[in-house]
C-alpha positions in Angstrom: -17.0 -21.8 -6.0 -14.6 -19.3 -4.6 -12.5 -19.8 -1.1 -13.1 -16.0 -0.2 -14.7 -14.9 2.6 -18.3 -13.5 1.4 -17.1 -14.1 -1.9 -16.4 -10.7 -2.3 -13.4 -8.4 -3.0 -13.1 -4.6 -2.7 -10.6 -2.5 -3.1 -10.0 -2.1 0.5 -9.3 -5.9 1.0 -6.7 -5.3 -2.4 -5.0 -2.8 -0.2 -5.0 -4.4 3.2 -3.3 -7.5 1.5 -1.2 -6.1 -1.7 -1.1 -2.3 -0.6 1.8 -0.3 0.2 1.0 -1.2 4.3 -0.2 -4.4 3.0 0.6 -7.9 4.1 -1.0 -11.4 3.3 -1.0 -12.4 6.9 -2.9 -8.9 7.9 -5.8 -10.3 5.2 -5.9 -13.4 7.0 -6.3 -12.0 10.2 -8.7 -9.4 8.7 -11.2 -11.3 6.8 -10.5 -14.9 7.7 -10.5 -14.3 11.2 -12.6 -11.8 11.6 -10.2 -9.8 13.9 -10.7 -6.1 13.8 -8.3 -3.4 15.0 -9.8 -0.2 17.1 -10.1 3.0 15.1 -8.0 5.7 15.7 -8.7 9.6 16.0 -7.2 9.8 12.4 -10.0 7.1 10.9 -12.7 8.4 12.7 -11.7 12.3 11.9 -11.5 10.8 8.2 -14.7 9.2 8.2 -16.2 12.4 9.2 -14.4 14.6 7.1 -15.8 11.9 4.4 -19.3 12.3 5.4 -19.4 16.2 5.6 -18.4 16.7 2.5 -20.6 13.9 1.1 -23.4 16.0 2.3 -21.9 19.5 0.7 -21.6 17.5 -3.0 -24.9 16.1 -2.3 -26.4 19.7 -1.5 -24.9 20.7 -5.0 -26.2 18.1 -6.5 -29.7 18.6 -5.2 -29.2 22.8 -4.7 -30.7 21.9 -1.1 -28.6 23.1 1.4 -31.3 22.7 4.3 -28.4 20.7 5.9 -25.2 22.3 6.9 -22.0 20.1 6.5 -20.2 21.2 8.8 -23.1 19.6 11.4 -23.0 16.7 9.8 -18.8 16.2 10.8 -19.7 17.4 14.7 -22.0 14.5 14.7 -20.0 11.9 13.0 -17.1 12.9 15.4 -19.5 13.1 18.6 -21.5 9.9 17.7 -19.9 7.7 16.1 -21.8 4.6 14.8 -21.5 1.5 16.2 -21.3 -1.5 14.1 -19.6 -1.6 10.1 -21.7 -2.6 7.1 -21.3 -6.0 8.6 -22.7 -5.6 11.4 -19.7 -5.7 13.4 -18.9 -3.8 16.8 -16.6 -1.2 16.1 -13.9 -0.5 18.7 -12.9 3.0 18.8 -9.4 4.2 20.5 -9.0 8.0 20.2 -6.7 8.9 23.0 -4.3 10.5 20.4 -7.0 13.0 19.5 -6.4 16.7 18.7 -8.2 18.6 21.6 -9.5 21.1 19.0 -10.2 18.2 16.6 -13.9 19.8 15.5 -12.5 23.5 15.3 -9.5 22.1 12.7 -12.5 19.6 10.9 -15.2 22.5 10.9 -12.4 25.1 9.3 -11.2 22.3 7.0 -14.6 22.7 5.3 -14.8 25.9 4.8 -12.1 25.7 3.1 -12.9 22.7 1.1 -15.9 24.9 0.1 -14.5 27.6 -1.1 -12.0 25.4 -3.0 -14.3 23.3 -5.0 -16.7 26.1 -5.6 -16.6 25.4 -9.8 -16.5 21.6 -8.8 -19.7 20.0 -10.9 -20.2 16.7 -9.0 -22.3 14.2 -10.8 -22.9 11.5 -7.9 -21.4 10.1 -4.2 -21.3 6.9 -2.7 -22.0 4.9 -5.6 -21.7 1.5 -5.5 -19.9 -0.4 -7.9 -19.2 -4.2 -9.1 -17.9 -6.3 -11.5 -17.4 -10.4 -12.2 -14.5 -12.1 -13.4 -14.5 -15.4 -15.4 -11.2 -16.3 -13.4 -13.6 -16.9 -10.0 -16.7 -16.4 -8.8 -15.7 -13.6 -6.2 -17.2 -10.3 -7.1 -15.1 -6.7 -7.3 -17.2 -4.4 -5.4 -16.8 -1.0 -3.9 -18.3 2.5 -3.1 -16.8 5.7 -4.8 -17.1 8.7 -3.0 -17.3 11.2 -6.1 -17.8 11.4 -9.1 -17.4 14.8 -10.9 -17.4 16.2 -14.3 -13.6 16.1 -15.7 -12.9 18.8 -18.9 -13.3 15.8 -21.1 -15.7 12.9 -19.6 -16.1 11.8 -16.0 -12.8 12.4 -13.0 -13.1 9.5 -9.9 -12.2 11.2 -6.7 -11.5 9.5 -3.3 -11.9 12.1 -0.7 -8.6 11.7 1.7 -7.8 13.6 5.3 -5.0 12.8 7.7 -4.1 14.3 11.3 -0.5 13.9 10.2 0.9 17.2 9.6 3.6 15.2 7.1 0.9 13.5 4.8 1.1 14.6 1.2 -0.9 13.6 -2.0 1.3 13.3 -4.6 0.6 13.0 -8.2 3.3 10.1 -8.2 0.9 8.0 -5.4 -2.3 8.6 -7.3 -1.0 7.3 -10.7 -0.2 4.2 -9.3 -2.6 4.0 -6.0 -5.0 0.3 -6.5 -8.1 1.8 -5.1 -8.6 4.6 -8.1 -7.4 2.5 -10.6 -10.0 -0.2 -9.9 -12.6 2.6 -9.4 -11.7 4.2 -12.7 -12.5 0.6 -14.3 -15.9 -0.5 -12.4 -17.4 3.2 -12.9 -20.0 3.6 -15.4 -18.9 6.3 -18.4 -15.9 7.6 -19.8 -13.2 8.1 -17.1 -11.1 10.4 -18.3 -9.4 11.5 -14.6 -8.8 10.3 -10.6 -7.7 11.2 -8.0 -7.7 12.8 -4.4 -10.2 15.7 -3.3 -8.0 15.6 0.5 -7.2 17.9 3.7 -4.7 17.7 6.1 -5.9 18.2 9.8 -3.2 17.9 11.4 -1.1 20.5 12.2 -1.0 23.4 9.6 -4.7 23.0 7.7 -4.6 22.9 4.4 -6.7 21.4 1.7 -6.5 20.6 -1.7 -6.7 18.2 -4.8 -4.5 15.7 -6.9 -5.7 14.5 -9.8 -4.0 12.6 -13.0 -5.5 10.7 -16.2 -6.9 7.6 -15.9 -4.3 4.5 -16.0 -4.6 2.2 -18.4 -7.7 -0.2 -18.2 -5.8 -3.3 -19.9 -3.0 -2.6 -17.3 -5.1 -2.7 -13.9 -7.4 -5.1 -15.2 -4.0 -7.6 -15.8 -2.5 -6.2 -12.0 -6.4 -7.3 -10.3 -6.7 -10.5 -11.6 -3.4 -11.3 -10.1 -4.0 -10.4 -7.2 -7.8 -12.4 -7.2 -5.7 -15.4 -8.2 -3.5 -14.8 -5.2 -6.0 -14.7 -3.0 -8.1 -17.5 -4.3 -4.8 -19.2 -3.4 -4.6 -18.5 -0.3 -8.0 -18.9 0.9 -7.9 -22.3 -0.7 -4.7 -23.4 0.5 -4.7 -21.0 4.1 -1.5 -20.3 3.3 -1.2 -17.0 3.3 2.3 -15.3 2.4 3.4 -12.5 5.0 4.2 -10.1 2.0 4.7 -7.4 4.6 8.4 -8.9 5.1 9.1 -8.4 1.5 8.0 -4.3 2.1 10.0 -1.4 3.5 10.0 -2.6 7.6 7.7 -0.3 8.9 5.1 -2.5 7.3 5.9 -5.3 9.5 6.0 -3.4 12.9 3.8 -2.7 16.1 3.2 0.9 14.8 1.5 0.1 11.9 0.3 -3.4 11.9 -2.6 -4.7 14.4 -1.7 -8.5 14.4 2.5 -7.9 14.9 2.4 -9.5 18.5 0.4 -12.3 17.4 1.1 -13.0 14.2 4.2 -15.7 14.2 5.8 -13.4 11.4 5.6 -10.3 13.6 6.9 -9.8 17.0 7.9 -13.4 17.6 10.1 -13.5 14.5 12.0 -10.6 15.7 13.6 -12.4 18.3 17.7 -13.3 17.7 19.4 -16.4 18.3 23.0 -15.8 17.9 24.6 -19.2 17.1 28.2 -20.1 17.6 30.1 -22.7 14.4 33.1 -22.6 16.2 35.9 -20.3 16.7 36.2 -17.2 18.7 33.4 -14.7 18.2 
């Protein structure tokens, strides 16, 4: 019987407690807790940058294009839902918003459009899973594309950012946890993955990043260490604050919800300067 909560892992989870921002304690708080951070302008802008261009593949796909894309980001932006797949209320925080946020998403598209115009997507949104004889947890998780490579089947994650710095490199997606367990759970010959993305922020621009495939053996070896950690920890509740062992933005206010409560955080940074004799 597995210790994890809903006895289910996705790739998301992977990230939030072994990803580059990732931290054992941020898990715990996460998924054992329960406690949820507010979305920013730059998830929500992503989550309809996501969902716009969902609809153009799946116009392609269908050659239906009764519904326009670019209606379908105003609305995601303008109405944003209100509980997750869990059925959780979603707090929302977008007081860093671009003014002209729907002008930069809407021209984004176009330009995605024109971009992927010989794109030949196969299928979105499709849910994936797959057990391990190590525990009884389940890897699950949705890919947003899949698209025909030159040779087999390319996984693509579609990615935006409102930072004007964010960049996609080739380096990131060879070794990035989320497409590497996609390229393993998807059905067919996976040949390719990588980033269909658009940067919102500042100067628009949009484009792609893709590289082969990593090595199946390899991820599969990298996933069930981290399912063994984290049966560990949800068995034992001691959770490891990894964070601390990352480059220090990790651990900060800036880029971690639970800093000022979590006793690794902001209570940690605190300094005691203690005196063994002599003259300081």
């Amino acid at each position: 019987m597995t210790s994890i909560p809903g006895g289910e892992v996705s790739a998301s989870k992977f990230s939030t407690a072994f990803g580059r921002a990732g931290c054992g304690m941020k898990f715990y708080y996460r998924y054992v807790e329960g406690i949820k951070g507010a979305v920013n302008a730059s998830l929500l802008a992503g989550i309809a940058f996501d969902d716009a261009t969902r609809q153009l593949h799946d116009n392609r796909i269908a050659q239906d294009f009764s519904i326009d894309p670019e209606s379908v980001f105003v609305e995601a932006w303008e109405n944003p839902t209100e509980t997750n797949r869990d059925g959780e209320i979603i707090e929302y925080d977008l007081s860093d918003a671009p003014d002209d946020i729907i002008t930069r998403g809407v021209n984004a598209l176009g330009e995605y459009a024109t971009r992927t115009i010989r794109m030949k997507p196969i299928a979105t949104q499709v849910y994936v899973e797959r057990s391990f004889e190590e525990t009884d947890a389940k890897l699950i998780g949705y890919i947003d594309l899949i698209e025909a490579a030159e040779t087999g089947i390319c996984v693509s994650d579609v990615k935006s950012s409102l930072s004007p710095r964010k960049k996609w490199t080739e380096a990131d997606a060879a070794r990035d946890a989320q497409l590497g367990i996609y390229s393993i759970l998807a059905d067919g010959d996976v040949t390719a993955v990588g980033w269909r993305h658009a940067r919102l922020g500042g100067k628009i621009e949009v484009g792609a990043t893709h590289v082969q495939a990593p090595n199946k053996n390899t991820v599969l070896t990298r996933i069930a260490g981290w399912m063994n950690d984290l049966e560990r920890w949800c068995e034992t509740g001691n959770f490891a604050p990894t964070g601390l062992d990352k480059d220090a933005w990790v651990c900060s206010g800036k880029y971690c919800d639970y800093y000022n409560r979590c006793p690794h955080g902001a209570a940690a940074q605190t300094v005691i300067p203690v005196t063994i004799g002599g003259n300081k």
